[in-house]
DRENFI-358312 format. One record per atom (N, C-alpha, C, CB): atom name; x, z, y; chain. Coordinates in steps of 0.2 Angstrom, whole numbers, plus 2048, in hexadecimal, padded with zeros to 3 digits. Atoms other than C-alpha are relative to their C-alpha. Glycine has a CB too. Layout:
<pt CA, <X, Z, Y>, A>;
...
//
This chain:
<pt N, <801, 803, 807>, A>;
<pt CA, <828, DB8, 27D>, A>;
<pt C, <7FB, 7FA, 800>, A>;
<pt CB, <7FD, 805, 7FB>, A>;
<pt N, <806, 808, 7FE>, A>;
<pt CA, <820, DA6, 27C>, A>;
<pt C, <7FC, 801, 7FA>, A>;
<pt CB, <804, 7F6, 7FF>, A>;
<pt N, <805, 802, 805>, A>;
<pt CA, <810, DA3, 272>, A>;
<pt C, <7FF, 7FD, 7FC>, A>;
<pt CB, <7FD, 7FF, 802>, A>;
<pt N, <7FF, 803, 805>, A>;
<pt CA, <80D, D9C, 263>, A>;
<pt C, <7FA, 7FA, 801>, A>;
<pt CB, <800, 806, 7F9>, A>;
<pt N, <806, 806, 7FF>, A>;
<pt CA, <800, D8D, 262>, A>;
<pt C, <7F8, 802, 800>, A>;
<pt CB, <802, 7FB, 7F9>, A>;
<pt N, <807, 7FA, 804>, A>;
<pt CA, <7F3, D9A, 25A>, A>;
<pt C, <7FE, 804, 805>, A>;
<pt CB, <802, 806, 7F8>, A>;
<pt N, <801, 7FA, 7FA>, A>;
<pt CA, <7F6, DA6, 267>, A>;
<pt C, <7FD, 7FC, 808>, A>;
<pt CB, <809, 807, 801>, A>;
<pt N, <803, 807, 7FB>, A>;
<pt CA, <7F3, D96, 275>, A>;
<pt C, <7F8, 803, 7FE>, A>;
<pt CB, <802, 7F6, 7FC>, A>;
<pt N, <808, 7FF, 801>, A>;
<pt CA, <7E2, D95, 26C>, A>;
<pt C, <7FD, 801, 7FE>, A>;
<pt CB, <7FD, 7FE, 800>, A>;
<pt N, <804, 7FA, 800>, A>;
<pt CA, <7DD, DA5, 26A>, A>;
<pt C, <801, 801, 807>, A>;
<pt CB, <802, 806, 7FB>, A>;
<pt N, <801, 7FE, 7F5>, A>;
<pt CA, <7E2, DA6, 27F>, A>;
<pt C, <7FA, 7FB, 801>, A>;
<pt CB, <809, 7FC, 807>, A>;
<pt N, <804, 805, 7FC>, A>;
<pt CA, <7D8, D97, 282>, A>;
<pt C, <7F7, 801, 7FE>, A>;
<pt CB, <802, 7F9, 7FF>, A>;
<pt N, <808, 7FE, 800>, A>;
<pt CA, <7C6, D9B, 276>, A>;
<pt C, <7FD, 807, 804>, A>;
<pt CB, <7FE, 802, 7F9>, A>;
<pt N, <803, 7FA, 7FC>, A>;
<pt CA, <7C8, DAD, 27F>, A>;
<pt C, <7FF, 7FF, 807>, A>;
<pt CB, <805, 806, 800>, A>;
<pt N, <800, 800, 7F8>, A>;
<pt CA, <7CD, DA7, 291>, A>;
<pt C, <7F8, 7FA, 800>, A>;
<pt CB, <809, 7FC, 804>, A>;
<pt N, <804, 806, 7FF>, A>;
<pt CA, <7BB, D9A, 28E>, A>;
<pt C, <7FC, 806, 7FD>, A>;
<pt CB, <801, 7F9, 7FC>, A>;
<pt N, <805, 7FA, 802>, A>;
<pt CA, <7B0, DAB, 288>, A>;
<pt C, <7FD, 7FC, 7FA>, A>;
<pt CB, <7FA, 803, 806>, A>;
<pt N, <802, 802, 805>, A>;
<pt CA, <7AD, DA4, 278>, A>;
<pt C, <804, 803, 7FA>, A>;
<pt CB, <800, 7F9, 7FF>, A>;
<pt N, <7FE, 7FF, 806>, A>;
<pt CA, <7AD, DAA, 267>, A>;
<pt C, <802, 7FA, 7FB>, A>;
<pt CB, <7FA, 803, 7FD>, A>;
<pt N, <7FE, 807, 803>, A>;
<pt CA, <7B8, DA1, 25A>, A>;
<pt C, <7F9, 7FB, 7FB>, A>;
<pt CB, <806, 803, 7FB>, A>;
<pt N, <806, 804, 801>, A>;
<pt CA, <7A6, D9B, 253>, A>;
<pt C, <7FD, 7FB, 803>, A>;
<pt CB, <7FB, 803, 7FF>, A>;
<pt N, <803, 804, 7FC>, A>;
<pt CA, <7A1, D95, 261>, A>;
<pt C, <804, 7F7, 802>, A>;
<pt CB, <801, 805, 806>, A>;
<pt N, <7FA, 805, 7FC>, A>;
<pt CA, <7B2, D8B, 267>, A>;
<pt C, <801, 7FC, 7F8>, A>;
<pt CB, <808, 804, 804>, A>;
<pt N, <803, 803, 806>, A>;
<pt CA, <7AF, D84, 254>, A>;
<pt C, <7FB, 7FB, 801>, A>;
<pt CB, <7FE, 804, 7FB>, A>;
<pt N, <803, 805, 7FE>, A>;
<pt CA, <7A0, D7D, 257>, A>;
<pt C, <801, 7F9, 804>, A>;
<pt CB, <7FE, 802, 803>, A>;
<pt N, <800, 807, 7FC>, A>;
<pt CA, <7A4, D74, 267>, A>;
<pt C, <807, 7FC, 802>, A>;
<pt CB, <7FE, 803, 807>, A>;
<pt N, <7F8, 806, 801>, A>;
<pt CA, <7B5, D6D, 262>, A>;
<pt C, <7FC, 7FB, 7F8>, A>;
<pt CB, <80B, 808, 7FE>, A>;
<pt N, <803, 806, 807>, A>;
<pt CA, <7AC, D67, 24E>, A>;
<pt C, <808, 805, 7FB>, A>;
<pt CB, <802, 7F2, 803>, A>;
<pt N, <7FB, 7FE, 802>, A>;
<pt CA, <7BA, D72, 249>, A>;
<pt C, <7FE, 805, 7FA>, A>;
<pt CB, <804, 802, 805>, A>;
<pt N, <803, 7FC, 806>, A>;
<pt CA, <7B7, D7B, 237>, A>;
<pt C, <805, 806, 803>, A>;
<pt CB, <801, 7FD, 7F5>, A>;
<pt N, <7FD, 7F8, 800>, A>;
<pt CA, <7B8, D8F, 239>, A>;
<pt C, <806, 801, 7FF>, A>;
<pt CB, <7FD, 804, 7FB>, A>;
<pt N, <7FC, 7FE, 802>, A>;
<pt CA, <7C1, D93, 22D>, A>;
<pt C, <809, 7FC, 803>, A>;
<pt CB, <7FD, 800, 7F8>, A>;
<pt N, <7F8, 802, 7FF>, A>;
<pt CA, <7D0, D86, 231>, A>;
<pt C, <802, 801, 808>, A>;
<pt CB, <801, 7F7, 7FF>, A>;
<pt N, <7FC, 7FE, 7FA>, A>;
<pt CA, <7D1, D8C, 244>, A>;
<pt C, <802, 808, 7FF>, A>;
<pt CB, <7FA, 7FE, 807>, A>;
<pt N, <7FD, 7F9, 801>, A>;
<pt CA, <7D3, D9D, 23E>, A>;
<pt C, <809, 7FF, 7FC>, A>;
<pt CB, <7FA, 803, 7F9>, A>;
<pt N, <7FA, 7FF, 802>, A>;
<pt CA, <7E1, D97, 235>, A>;
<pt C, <803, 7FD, 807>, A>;
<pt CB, <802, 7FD, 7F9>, A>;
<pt N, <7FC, 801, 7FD>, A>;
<pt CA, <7E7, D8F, 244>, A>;
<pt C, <803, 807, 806>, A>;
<pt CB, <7FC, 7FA, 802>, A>;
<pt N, <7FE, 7FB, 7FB>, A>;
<pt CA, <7E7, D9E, 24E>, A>;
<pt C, <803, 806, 7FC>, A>;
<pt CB, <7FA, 803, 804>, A>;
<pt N, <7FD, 7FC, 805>, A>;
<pt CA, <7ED, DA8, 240>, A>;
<pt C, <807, 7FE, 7FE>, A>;
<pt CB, <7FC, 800, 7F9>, A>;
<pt N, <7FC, 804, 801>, A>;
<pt CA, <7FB, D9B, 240>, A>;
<pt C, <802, 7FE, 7F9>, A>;
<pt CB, <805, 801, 803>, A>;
<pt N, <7FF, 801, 806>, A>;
<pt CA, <7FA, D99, 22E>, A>;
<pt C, <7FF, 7F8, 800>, A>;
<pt CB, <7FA, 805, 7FC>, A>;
<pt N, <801, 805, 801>, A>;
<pt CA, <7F6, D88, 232>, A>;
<pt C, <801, 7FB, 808>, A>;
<pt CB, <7FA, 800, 7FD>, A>;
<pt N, <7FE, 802, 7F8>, A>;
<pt CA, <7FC, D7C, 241>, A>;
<pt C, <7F9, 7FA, 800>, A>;
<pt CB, <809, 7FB, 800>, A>;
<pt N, <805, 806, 7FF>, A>;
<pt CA, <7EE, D6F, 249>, A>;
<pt C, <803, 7FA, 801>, A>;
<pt CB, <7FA, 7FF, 805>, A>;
<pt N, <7FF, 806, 800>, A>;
<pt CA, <7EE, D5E, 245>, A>;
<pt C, <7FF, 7FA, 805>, A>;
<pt CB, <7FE, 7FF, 7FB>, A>;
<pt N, <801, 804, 7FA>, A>;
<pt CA, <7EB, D4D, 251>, A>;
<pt C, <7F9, 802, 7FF>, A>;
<pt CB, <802, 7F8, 7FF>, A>;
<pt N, <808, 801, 7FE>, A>;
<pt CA, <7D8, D50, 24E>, A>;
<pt C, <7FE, 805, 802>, A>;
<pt CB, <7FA, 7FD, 7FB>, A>;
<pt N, <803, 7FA, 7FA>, A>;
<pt CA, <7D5, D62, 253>, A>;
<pt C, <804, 800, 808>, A>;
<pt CB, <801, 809, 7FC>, A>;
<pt N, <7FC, 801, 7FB>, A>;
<pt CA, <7E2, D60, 25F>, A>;
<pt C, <7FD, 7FD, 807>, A>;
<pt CB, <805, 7FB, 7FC>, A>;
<pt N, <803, 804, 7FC>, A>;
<pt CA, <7D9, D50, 266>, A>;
<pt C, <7F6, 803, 802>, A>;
<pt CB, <801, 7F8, 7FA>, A>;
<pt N, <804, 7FC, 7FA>, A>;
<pt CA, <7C9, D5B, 268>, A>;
<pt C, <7FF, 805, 801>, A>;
<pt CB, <7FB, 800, 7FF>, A>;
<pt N, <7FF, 7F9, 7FD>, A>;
<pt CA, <7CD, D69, 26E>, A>;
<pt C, <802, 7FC, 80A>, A>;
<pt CB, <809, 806, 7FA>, A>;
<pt N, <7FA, 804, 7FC>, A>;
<pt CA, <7D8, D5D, 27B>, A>;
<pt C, <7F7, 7FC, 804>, A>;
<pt CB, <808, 7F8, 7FA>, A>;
<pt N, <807, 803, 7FC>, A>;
<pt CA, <7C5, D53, 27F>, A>;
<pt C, <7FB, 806, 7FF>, A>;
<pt CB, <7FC, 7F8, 7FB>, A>;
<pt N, <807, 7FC, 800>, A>;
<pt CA, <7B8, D62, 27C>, A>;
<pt C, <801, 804, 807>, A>;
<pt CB, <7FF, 807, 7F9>, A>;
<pt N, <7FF, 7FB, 7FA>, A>;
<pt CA, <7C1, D6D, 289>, A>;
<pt C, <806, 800, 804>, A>;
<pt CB, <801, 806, 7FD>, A>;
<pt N, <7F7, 803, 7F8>, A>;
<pt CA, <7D0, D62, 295>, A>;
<pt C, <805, 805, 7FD>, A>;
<pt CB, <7FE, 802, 80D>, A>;
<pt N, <7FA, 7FB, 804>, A>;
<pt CA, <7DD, D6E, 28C>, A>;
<pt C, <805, 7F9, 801>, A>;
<pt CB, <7FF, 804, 7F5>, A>;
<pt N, <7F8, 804, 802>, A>;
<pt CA, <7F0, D65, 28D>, A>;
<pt C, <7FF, 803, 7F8>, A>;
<pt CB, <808, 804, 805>, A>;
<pt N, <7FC, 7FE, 804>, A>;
<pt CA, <7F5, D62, 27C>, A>;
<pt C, <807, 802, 7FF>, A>;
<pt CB, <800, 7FD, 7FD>, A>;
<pt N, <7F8, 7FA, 7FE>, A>;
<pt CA, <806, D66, 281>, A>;
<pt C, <7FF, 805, 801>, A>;
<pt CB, <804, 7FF, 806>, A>;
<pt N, <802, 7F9, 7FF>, A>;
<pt CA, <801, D75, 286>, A>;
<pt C, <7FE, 806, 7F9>, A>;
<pt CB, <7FA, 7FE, 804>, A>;
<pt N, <803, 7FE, 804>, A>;
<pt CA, <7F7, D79, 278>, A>;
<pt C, <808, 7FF, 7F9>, A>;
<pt CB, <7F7, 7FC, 800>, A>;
<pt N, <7F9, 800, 805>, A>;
<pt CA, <807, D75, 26C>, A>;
<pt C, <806, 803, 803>, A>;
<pt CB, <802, 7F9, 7FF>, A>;
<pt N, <7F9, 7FC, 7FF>, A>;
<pt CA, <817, D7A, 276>, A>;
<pt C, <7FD, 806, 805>, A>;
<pt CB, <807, 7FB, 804>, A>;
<pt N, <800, 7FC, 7FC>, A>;
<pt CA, <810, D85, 284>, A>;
<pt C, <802, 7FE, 806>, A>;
<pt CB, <804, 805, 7FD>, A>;
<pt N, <7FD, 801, 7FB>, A>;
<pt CA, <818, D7B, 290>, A>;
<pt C, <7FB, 7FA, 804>, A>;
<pt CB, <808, 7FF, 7FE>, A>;
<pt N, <803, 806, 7F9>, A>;
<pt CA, <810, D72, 2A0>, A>;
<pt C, <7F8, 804, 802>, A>;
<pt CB, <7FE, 7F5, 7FB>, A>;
<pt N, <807, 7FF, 800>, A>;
<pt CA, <7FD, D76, 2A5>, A>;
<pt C, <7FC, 801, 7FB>, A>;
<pt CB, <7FE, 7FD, 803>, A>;
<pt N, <803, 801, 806>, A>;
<pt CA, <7F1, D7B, 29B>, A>;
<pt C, <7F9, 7FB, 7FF>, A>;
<pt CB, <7FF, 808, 7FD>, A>;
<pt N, <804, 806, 7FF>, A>;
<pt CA, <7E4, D70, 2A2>, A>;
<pt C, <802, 7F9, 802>, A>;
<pt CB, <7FD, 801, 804>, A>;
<pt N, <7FC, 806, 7FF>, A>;
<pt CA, <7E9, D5B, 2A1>, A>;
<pt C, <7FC, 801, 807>, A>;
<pt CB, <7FE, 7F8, 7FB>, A>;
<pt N, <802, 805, 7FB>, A>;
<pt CA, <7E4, D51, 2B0>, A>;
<pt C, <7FC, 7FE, 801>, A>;
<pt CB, <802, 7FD, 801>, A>;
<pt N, <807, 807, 801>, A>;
<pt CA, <7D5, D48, 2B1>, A>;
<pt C, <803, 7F9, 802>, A>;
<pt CB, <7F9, 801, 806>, A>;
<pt N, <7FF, 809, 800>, A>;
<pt CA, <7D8, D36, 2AD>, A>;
<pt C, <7FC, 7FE, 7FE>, A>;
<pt CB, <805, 7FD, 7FE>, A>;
<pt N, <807, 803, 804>, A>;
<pt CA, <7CD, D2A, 2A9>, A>;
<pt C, <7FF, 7FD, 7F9>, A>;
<pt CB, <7FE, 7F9, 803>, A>;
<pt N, <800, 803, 803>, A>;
<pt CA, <7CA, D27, 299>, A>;
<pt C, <801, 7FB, 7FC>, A>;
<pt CB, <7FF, 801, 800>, A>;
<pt N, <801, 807, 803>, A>;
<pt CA, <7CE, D17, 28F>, A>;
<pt C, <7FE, 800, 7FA>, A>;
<pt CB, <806, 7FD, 800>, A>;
<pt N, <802, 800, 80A>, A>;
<pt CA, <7C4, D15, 280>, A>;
<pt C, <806, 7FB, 7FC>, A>;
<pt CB, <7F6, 7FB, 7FD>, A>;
<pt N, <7FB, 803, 802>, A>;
<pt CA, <7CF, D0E, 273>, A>;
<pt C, <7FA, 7FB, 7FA>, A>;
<pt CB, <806, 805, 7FE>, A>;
<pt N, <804, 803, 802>, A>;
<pt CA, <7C4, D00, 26C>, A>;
<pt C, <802, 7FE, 7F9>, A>;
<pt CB, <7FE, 7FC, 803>, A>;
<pt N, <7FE, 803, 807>, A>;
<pt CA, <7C4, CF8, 259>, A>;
<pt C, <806, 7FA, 803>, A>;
<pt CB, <7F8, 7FD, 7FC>, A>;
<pt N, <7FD, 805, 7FD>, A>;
<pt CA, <7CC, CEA, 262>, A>;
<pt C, <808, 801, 800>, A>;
<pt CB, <7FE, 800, 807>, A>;
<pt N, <7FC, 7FC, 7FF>, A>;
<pt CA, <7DA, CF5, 268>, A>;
<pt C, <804, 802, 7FA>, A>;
<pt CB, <7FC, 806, 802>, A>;
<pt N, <7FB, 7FD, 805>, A>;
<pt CA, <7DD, CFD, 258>, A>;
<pt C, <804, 7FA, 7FC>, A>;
<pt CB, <7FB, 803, 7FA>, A>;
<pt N, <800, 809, 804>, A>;
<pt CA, <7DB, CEC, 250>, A>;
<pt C, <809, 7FD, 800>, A>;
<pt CB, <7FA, 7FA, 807>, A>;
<pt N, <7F8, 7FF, 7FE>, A>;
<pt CA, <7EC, CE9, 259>, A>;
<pt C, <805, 803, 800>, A>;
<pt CB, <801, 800, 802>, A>;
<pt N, <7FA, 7FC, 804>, A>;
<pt CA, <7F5, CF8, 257>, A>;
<pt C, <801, 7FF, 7F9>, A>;
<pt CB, <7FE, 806, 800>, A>;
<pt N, <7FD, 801, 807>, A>;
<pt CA, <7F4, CF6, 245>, A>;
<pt C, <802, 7F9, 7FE>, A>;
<pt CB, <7FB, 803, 7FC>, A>;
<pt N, <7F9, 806, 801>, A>;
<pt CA, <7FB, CE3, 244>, A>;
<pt C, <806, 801, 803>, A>;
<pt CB, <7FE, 7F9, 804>, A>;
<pt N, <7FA, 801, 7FF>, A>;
<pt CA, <809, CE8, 250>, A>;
<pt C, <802, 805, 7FB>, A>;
<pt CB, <803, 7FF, 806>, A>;
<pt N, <800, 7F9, 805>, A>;
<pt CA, <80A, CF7, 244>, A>;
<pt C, <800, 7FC, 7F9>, A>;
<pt CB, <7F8, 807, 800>, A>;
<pt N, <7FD, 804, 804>, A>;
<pt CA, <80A, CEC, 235>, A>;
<pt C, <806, 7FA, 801>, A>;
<pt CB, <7FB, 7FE, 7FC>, A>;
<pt N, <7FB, 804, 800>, A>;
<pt CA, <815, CDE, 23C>, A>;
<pt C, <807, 804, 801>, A>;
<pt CB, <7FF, 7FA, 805>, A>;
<pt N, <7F7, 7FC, 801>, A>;
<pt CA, <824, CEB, 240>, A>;
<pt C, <801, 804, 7FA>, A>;
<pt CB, <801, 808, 807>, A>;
<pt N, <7FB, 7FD, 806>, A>;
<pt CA, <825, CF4, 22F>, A>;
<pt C, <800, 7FA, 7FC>, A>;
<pt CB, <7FC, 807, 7FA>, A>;
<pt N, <801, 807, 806>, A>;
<pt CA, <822, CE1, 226>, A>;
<pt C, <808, 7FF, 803>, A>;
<pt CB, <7F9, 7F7, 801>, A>;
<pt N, <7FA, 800, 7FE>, A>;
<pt CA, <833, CE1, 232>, A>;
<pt C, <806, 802, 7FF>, A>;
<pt CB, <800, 800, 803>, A>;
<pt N, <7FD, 7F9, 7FE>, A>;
<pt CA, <83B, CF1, 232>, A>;
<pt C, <804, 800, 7F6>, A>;
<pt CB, <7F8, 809, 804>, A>;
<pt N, <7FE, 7FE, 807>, A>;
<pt CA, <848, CF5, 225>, A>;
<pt C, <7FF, 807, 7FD>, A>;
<pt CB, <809, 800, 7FF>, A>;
<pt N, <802, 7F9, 803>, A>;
<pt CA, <847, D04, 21A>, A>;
<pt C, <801, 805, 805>, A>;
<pt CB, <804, 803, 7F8>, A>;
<pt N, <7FF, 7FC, 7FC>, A>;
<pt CA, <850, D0F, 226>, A>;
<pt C, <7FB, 801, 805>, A>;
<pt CB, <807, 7FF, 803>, A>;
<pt N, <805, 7FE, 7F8>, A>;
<pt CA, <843, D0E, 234>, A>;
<pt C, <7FB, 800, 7FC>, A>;
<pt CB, <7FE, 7FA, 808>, A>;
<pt N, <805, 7FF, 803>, A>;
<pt CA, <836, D0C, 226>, A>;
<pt C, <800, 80A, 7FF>, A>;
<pt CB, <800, 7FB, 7FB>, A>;
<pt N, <800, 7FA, 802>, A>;
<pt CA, <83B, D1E, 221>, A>;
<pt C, <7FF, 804, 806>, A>;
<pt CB, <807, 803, 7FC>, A>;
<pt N, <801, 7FC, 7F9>, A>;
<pt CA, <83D, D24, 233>, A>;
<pt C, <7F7, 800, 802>, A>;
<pt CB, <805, 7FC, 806>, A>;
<pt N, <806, 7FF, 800>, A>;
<pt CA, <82B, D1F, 236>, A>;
<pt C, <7FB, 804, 7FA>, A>;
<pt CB, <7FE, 7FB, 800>, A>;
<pt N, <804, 7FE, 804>, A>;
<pt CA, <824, D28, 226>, A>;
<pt C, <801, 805, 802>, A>;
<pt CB, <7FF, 7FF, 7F9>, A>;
<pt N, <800, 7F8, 800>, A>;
<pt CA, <82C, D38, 22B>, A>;
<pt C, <7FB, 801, 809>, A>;
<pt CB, <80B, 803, 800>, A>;
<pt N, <801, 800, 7FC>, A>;
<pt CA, <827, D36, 23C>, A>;
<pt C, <7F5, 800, 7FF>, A>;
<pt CB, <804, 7FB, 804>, A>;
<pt N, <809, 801, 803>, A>;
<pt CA, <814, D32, 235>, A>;
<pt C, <7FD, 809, 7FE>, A>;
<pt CB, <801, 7F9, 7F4>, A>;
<pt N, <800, 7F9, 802>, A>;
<pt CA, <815, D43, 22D>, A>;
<pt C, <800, 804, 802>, A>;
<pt CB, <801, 802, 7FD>, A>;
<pt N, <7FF, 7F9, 7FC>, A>;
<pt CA, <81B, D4E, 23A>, A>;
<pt C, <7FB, 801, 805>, A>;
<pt CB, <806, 801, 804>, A>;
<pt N, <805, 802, 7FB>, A>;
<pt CA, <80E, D46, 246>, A>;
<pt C, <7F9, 802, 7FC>, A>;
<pt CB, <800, 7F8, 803>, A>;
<pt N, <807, 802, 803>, A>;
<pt CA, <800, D44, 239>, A>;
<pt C, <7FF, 806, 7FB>, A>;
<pt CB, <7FF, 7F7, 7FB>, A>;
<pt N, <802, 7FC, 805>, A>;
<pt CA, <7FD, D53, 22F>, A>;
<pt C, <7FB, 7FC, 7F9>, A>;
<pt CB, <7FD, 805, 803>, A>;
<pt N, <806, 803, 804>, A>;
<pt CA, <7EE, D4A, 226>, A>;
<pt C, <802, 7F7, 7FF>, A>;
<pt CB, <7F7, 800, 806>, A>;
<pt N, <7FC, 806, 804>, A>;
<pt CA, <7F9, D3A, 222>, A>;
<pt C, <803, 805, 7F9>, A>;
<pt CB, <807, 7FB, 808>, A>;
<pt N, <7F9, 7FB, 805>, A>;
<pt CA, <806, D47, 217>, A>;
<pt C, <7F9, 802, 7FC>, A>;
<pt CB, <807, 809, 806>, A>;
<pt N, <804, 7FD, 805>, A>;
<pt CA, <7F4, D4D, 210>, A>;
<pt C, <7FF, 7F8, 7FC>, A>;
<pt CB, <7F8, 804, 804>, A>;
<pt N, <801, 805, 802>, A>;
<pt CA, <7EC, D3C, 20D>, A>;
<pt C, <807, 7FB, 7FA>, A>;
<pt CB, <800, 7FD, 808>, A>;
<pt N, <7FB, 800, 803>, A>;
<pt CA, <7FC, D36, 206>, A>;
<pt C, <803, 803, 7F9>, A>;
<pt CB, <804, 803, 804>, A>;
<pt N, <7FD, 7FC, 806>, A>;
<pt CA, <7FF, D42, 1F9>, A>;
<pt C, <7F9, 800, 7FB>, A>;
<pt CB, <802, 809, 802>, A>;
<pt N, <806, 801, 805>, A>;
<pt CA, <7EC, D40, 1F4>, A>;
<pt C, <800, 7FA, 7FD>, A>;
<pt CB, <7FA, 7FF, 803>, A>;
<pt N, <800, 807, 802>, A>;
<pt CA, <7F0, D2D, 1F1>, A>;
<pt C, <808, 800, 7FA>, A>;
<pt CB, <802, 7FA, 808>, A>;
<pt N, <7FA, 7FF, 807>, A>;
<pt CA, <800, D31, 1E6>, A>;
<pt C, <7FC, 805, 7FB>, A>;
<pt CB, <80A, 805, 803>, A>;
<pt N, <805, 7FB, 802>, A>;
<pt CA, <7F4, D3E, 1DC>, A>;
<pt C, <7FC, 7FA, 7FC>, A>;
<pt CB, <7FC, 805, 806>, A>;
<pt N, <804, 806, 802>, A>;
<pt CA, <7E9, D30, 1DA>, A>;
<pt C, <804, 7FA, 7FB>, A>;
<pt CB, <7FE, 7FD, 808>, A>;
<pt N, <7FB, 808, 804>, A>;
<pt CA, <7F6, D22, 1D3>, A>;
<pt C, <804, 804, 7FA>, A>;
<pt CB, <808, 7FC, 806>, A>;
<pt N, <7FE, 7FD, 806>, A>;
<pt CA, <7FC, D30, 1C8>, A>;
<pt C, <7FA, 801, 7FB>, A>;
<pt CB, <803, 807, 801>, A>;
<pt N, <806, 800, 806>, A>;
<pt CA, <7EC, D32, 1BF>, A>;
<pt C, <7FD, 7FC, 7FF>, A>;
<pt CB, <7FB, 802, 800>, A>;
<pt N, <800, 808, 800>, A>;
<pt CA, <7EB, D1F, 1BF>, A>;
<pt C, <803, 7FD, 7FA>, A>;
<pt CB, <804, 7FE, 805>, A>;
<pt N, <7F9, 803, 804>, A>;
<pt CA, <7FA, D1D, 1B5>, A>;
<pt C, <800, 804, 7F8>, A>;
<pt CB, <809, 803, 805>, A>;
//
């Protein structure tokens, strides 16, 4: 039987002898929402994801399908500078100022399956323009 995401990491705070308070702490991760993660009542998103992935070299693959090692590799770091971003998001706004609706729609669904906290964000901003109006 393959593991579920929750049952991952509830293997990995146990196989690290830490209480889930602990592994809260040293990830920044609120209690209550790793409980739901291990409870699977709730999947993680890119940012517990991303520290769980830097606090403790965990594969995110791993930690999501089950599959590959459950420690990455060590590789060097690349900070990703304002610079960086800076640029991602021009070629990120010059391709949807390009892109017809079809790829525009394909990127919002894709936004949402990746971004949980976009699909939140998102729904706060329509909420917002309805109490606007």
């Amino acid at each position: 039987m393959k593991m579920t995401t929750g049952e991952r990491l509830k293997y990995l705070i146990k196989n690290k002898g830490l209480k889930i308070t602990e592994f809260s702490k040293k990830t920044g991760i609120n209690y209550r929402t790793l409980q739901g993660y291990i409870s699977g009542e709730m999947k993680p998103g890119y940012d517990a994801l991303t520290k769980i992935y830097e606090v403790f070299n965990i594969s995110i693959d791993w930690l999501i399908s089950g599959e590959g090692e459950i420690y990455r590799e060590e590789q060097p770091k690349e900070k990703i500078t304002p610079f960086k971003s800076k640029l991602f998001l021009n070629w990120l706004n010059e391709w949807w100022d390009n892109a017809d609706e079809k790829h525009r729609n394909w990127l919002e669904i894709q936004l949402k399956r990746c971004f949980p906290e976009y699909t939140e964000w998102l729904t706060q901003q329509e909420k917002s323009l309805q109490k606007q109006s």
